[in-house]
C-alpha positions as CSV (number, residue, x, y, z in Angstrom):
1,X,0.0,0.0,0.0
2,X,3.0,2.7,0.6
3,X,4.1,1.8,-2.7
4,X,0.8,2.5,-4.4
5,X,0.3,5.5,-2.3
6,X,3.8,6.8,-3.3
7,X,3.6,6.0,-6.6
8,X,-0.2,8.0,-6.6
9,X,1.5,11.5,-4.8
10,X,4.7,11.3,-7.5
11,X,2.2,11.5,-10.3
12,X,0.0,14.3,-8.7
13,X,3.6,15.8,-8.2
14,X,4.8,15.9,-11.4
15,X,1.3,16.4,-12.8
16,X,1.7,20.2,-10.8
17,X,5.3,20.7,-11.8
18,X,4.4,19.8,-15.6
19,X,1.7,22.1,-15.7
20,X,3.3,25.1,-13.9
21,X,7.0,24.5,-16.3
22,X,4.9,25.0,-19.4
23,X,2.7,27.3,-18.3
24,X,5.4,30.0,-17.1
25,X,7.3,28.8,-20.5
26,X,4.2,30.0,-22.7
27,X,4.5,33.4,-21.4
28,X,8.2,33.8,-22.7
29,X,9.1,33.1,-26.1
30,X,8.6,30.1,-28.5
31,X,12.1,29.3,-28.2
32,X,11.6,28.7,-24.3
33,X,8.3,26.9,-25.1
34,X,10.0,24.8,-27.3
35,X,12.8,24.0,-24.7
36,X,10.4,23.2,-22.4
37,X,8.6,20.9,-23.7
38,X,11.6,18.8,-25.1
39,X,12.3,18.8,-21.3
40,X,9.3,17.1,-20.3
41,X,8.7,15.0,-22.9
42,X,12.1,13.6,-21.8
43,X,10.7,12.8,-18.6
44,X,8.5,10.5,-20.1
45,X,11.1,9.1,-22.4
46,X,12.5,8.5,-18.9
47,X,9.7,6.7,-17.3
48,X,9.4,4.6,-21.1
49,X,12.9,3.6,-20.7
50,X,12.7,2.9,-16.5
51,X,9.5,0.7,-16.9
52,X,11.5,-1.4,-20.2
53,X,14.6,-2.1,-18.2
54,X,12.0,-3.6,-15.6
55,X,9.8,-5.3,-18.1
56,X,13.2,-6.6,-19.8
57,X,16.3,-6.9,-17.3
58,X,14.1,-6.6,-13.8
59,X,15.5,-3.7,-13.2
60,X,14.0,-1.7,-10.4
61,X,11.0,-2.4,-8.5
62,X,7.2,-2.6,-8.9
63,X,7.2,1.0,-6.8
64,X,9.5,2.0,-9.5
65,X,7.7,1.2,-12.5
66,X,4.1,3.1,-10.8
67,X,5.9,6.2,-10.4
68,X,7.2,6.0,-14.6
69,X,3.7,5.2,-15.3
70,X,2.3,8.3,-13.0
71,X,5.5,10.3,-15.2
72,X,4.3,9.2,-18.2
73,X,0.4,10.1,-17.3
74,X,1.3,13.4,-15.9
75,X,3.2,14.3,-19.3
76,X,0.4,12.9,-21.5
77,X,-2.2,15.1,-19.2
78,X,-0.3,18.6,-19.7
79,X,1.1,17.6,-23.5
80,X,-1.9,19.5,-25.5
81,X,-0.8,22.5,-24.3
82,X,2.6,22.6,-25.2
83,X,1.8,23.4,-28.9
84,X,1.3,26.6,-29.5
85,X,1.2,28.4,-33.1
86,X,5.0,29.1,-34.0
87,X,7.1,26.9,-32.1
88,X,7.4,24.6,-35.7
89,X,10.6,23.6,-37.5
90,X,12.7,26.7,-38.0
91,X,12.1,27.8,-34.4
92,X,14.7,27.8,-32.1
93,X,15.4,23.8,-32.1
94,X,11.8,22.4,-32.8
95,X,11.4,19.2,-34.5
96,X,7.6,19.4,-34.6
97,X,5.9,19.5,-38.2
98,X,4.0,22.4,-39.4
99,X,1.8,19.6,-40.1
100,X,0.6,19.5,-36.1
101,X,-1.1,22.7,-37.0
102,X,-2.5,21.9,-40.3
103,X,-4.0,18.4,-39.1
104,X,-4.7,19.4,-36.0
105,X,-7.8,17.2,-35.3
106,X,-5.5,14.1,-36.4
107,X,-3.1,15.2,-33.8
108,X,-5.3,15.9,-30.8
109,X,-6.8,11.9,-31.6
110,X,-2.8,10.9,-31.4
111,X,-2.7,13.0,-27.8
112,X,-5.9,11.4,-26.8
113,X,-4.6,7.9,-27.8
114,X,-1.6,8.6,-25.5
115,X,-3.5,10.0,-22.5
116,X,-5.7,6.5,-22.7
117,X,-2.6,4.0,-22.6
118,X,-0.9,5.9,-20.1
119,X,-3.6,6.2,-18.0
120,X,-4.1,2.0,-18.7
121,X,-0.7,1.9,-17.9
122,X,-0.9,3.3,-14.4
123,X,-3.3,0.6,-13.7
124,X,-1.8,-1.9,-15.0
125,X,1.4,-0.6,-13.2
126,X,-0.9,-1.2,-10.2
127,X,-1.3,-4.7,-10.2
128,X,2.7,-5.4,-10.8
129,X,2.4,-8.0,-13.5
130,X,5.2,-7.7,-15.4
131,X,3.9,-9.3,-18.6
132,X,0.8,-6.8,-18.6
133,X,3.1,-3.7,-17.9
134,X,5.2,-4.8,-20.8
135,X,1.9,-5.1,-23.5
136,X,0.5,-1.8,-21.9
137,X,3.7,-0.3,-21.9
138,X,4.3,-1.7,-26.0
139,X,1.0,0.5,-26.4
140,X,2.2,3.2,-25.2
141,X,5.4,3.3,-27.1
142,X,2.7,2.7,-30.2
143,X,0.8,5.8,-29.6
144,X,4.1,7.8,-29.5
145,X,5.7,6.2,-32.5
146,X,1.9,7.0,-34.5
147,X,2.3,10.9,-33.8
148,X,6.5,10.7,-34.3
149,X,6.5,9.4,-37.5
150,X,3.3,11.9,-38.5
151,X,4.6,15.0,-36.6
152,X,8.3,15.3,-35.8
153,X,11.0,15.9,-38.1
């Protein structure tokens, strides 16, 4: 139960600090948007690559892998609002796609594809089963290869 209970307060943690890094990035320039969000979508690339070494090598511990999950749910909560007009190719160093803005309605389906699995993957963290947290966690990875290979350069 204190590993659920930690793993619960890390995502409500980083949920907060997400939210409040972008937010305070907006109001500067694109450039700092831009920075920012590279910075948080690492942390999820974090929490992909923590839960795999799990799933994989047994690396870590079942705590360990519900607090990547609550990572990775956190930055698929706040991640439609780190697109705003301008911050494309040929700002600063983006490597998102005009094509996010053009397709727009394509893209916010890719976000809400990614907010479902992660969310499915912070129960599925839950129950510690290492073969479902590695299917969910394939999902997951699918949902950010979909809007990769349609929106980042």
């Amino acid at each position: 139960m204190k590993h659920r209970f930690g793993a619960i307060a890390a995502g409500i943690i980083a949920a907060t600090s997400l939210t409040g890094f972008i937010v305070s990035a907006q109001a500067q320039d694109p450039t700092a948007v831009i920075e920012a969000r590279k910075a948080e979508l690492k942390k999820a690339g974090g929490g992909m690559k923590a839960i795999s070494g799990f799933v994989k090598d047994g690396n870590g511990t079942v705590a360990d892998v519900q607090a990547a999950a609550a990572t990775i749910e956190a930055v698929s909560k706040a991640f439609p609002d780190w697109w705003p007009a301008g911050t494309a190719i040929g700002v600063g160093k983006s490597e998102a796609k005009p094509e996010i803005w053009t397709n727009m309605a394509d893209f916010k389906a890719k976000t809400t594809a990614f907010q479902t699995e992660a969310a499915a993957l912070v129960t599925v963290a839950a129950g510690g089963d290492k073969a479902a947290i590695g299917a969910q966690l394939g999902k997951v990875g699918g949902t950010c290869k979909a809007c990769h290979d349609a929106y980042k350069s």
